[in-house]
N, C-alpha and C positions, 0 to 999 in steps of 0.2 A: 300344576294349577298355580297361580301369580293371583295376588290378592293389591288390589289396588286402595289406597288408602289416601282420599281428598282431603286435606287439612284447609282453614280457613284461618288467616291469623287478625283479629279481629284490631288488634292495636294496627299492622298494615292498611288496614282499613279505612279506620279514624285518619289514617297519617298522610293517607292518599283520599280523604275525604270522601269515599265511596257512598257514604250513607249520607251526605248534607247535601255535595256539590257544590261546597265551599271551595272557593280559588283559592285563598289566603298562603302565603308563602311558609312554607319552616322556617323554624328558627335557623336552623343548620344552613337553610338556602342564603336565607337571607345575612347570616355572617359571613360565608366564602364570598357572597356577592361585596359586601361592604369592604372585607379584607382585598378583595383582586380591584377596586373602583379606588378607593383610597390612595393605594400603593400605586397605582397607578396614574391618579389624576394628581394627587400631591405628591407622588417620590419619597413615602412616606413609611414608616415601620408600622407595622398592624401586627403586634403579638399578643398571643393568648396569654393573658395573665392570670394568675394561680399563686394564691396566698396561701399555702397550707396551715392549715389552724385557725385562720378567719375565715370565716363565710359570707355569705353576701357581698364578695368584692366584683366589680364590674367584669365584664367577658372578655375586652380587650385594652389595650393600653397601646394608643396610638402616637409614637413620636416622629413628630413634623422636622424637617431639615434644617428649617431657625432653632431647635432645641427645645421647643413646647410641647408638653405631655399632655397626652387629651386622654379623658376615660371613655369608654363605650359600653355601655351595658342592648346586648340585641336581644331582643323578645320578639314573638311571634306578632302580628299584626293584633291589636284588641287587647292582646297582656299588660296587664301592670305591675310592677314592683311589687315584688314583696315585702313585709316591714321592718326586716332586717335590709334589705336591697336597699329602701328608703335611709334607713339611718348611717349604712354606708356612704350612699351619696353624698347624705348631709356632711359627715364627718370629713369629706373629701373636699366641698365647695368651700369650709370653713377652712381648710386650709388654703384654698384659690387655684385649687385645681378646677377644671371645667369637666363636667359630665355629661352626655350626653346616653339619650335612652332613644337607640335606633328600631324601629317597628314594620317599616317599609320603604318602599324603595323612594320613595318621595321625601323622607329622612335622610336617606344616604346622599340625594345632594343634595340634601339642606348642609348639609356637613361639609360636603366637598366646596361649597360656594364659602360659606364662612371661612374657612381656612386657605382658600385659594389667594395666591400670590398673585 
């Protein structure tokens, strides 16, 4: 006798929008696409940055071929900053780095146009 046992995982759900029928991209979608359009349209480093012991530091740290450092922090389309996320930024624009907060794909070449040679 075989006992069949149907699981449902309800976070998959949410995350493929099963219950809204919201389009809206992932986070995770939406940074591989940023990271492969970037590197590609500008010839450019897209690496994940990782401050261990600071938190709220941006998701990516993008250096252009002139040598200018751009941050990117990617959120899900509608997400905002958190307010440690915010005071990061802050702390970064004061020193004259540029941040950017990518959400959608309409973002990404906002990005690519400013920086495009």
């Amino acid at each position: 006798m075989y006992i069949y046992v149907l699981t449902f995982d309800i976070r998959y759900a949410r995350e493929k929008s099963l219950f809204t029928g919201d389009k809206k991209m992932l986070e995770r979608d939406l940074e591989h696409k940023f990271k492969k359009e970037v590197q590609k349209r500008l010839n450019a480093f897209v690496w994940k940055f990782v401050s261990p012991g600071i938190a709220g530091v941006p998701d990516r740290l993008v250096i252009l071929p002139n040598g200018r450092c751009i941050f990117a922090e990617l959120k899900k389309e509608g997400e905002t900053l958190r307010p440690l996320q915010l005071y990061r930024r802050q702390q970064l624009q004061k020193m004259g780095m540029a941040v950017w907060v990518i959400d959608s794909n309409e973002k990404i070449r906002e990005f690519i146009n400013a920086y495009k040679v």
